[in-house]
C-alpha positions in Angstrom: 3.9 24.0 -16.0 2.3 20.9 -17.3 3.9 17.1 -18.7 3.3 17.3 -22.4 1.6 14.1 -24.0 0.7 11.1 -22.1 3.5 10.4 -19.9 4.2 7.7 -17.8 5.9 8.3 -14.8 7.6 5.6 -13.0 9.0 5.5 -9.3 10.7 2.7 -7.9 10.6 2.4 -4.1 13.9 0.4 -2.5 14.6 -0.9 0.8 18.0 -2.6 1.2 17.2 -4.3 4.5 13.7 -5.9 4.3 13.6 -6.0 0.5 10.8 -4.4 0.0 10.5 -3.1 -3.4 7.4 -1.3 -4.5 7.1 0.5 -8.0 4.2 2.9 -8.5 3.3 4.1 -11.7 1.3 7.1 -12.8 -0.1 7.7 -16.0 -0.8 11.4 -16.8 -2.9 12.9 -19.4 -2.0 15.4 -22.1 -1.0 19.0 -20.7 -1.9 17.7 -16.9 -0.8 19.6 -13.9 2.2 18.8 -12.3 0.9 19.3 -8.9 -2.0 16.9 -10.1 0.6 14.4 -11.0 2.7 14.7 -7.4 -0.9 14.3 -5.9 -1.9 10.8 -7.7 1.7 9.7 -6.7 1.1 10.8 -3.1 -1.9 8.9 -3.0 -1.1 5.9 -4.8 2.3 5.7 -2.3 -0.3 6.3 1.1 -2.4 3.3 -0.9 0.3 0.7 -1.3 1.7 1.2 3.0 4.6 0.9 2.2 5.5 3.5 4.4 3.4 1.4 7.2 5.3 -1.3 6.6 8.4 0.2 6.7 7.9 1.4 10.5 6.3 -1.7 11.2 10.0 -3.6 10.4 12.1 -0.7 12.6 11.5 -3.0 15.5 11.0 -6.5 16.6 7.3 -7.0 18.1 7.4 -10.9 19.4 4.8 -13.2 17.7 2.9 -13.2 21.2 3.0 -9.8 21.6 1.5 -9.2 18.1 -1.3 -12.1 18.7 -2.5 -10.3 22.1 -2.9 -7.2 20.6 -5.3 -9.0 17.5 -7.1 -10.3 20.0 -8.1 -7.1 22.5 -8.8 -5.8 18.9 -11.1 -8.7 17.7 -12.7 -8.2 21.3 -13.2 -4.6 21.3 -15.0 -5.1 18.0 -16.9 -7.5 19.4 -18.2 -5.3 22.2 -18.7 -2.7 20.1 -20.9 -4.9 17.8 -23.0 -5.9 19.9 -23.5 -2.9 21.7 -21.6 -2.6 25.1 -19.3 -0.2 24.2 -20.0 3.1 22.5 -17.8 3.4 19.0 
């Protein structure tokens, strides 16, 4: 089965309580596989982490808890850069 002419397809992405709204669009070409469609759509939804951002707002991480953690990371890279730790 294939989407006859160039098609647009449009998806709109809702979330009532942080507001997020995210609309993806994917353009298909003439007589282009379905499945090739779902698969730009899949990738263009992993692209715009939406889905990230979603889990991220399930629960409450303190501002302190979320600076500590940015700065083991920024110091792990550090290490790693200039070559104490292995990567």
């Amino acid at each position: 089965m294939c989407i006859s002419d160039d098609t647009t397809i449009f998806a709109i992405l809702k979330n009532t309580r942080g507001g997020i709204i995210v609309m993806l669009i994917i353009d298909s070409k003439d007589c282009e596989n379905i499945d090739k469609a779902l698969k730009k759509y899949k990738k263009k939804f992993e692209k715009s982490k939406t889905l990230l951002q979603l889990r991220e707002r399930q629960a409450f991480t303190k501002p302190s808890v979320r600076r500590r953690g940015e700065v083991l990371k920024a110091i792990y890279k550090q290490q790693i850069a200039s070559g104490k730790i292995e990567g």
